[in-house]
N, C-alpha and C positions, 0 to 999 in steps of 0.2 A: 504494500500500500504506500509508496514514495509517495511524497510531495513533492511541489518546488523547491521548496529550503533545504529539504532531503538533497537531493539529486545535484543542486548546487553547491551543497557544504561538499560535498564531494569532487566536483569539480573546479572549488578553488584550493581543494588541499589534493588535487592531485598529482603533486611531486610525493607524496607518502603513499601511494600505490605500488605496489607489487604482486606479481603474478608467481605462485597462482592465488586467486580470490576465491573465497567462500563470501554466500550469501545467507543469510539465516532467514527464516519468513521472506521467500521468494515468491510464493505464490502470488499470480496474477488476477486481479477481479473485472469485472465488465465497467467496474466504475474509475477505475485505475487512471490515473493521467498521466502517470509514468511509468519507468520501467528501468532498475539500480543496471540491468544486463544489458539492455540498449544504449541506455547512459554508456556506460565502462565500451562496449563497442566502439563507441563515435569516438572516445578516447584513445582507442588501438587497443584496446585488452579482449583479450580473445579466451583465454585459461580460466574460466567463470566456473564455479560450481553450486546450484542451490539446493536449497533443503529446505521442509516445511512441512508442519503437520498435518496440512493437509494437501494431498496430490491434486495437481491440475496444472495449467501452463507455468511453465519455468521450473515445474518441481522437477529436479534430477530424480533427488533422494528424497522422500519421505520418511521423516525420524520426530522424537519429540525428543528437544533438545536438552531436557530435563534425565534423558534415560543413560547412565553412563555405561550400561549394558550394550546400548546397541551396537550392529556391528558394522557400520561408518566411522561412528567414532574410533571404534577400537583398530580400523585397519586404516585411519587418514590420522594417526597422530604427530604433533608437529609437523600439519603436510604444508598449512595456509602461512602466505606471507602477510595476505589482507586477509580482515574478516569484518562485515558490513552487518551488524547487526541494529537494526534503525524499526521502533515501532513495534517493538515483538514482548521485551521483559513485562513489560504493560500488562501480558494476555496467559503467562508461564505460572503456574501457583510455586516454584521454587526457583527464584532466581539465582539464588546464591548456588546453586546446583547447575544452572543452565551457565552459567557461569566458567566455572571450574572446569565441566566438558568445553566449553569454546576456548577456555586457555590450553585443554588438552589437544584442542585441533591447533592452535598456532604455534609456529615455531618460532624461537629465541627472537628479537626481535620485529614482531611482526607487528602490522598496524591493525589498528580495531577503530571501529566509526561506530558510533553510539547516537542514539538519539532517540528516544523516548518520552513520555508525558509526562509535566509537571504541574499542568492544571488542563484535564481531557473530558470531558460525558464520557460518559458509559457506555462502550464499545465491546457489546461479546462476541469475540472474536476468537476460538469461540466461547471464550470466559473472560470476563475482566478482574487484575485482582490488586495491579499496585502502579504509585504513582513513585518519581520521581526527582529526586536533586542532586545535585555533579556529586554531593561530598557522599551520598548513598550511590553511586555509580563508581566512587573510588573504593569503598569500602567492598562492594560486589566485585569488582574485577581488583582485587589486589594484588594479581599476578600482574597486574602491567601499570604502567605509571602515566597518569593521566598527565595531558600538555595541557598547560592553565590558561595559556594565549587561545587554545583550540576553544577554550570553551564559550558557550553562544548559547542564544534563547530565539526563538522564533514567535512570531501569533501565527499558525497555522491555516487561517482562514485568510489571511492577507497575503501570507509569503512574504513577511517583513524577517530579518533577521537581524540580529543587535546584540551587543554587548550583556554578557550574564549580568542581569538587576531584575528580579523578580516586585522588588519593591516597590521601583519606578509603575510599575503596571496600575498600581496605585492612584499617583499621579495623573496619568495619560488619560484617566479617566474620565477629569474633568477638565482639559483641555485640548485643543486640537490636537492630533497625531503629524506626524512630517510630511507621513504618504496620502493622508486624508483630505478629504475634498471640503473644501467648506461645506457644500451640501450635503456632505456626509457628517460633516461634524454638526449642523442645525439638524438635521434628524435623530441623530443618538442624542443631543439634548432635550427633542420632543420627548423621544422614548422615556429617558431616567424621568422627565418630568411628569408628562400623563399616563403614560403606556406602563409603567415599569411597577406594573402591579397585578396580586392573582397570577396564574396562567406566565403574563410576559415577566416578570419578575424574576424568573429562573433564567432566560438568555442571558441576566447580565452577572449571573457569576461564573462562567462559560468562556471565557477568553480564548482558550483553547492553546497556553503554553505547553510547545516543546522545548527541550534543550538539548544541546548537541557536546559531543564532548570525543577525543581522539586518543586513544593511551597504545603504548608501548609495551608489550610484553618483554616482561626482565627474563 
């Protein structure tokens, strides 16, 4: 399920690409607007490999990435130089386990691409179970050392990307945004003003942060 911000944090860090690549939650949906495999093509990367719980377009493999039994993991260890996992820890009931197997596929210095929710809805996918902050994405991957420049927040609905401040989100609230239209910004003041009650009341705690973040396997 790539976004823009997805697909892009990718392609302004990729000098930290190498082949071969594993993709984790590959699967493709009808509503999809991108696609991590055709990105990395247009790139020159040909050596892709994906995986996901459930089979359909772009599944190689079909595993749950939570099982350290299976036998992908067991026969591709330290195989991955990249490993793209964006959108997926969200939907896992053990990540610190889905974890541990993805440091088991990378080898000694391999890159990992992270990106997951830190304010999402409820998306069963086919379960929904956790949310999100870099210093809980250090502590799950502490096999590899997070790049503190790498790290970023997006609004998902805009395809804005910006500096980790989760705070700031805060703020922006009640004033214009950079990307925002005026007329966008006198309508979300109608909304908080009359609309933002009952029923519409719920959209506005809904922002829909991701963060991204890019670590190193020690």
């Amino acid at each position: 399920m790539p976004t823009f911000a997805q697909v892009n944090y990718l392609r302004r860090h990729n000098h930290l690409i190498r082949e071969p690549i594993l993709i984790i939650g590959s699967r493709l949906y009808d509503y999809d607007r991108f696609d991590f495999r055709q990105t990395l093509e247009a790139m020159g990367y040909r050596d892709t490999t994906g995986v996901d719980l459930i089979n359909g377009p772009n599944v190689d493999y079909q595993l749950d990435i939570c099982d350290a039994t299976n036998v992908f993991i067991l026969e591709n260890r330290e195989r991955f130089r990249t490993v793209i996992c964006m959108s997926v820890l969200m939907y896992v009931p053990n990540p610190f386990r889905a974890a541990e197997n993805i440091a088991t596929l990378s080898c000694t210095g391999a890159t990992l691409f992270l990106s997951e929710g830190f304010i999402h809805k409820v998306t069963n996918m086919p379960k929904d179970y956790w949310r999100f902050t870099p210093e809980s994405l250090g502590e799950i991957f502490y096999s590899f050392e997070l790049l503190p420049a790498s790290i970023e927040m997006s609004l998902t609905r805009l395809d804005i990307v910006m500096p980790y401040n989760p705070n700031g989100m805060a703020i922006q609230r009640y004033s214009k945004h950079p990307h925002e239209t005026m007329l966008g910004y006198w309508l979300r003041k109608l909304h908080a003003r009359i609309l933002a009650s009952g029923v519409f009341r719920a959209s506005r705690l809904f922002p829909e942060i991701a963060i991204f973040a890019i670590g190193i396997k020690r």
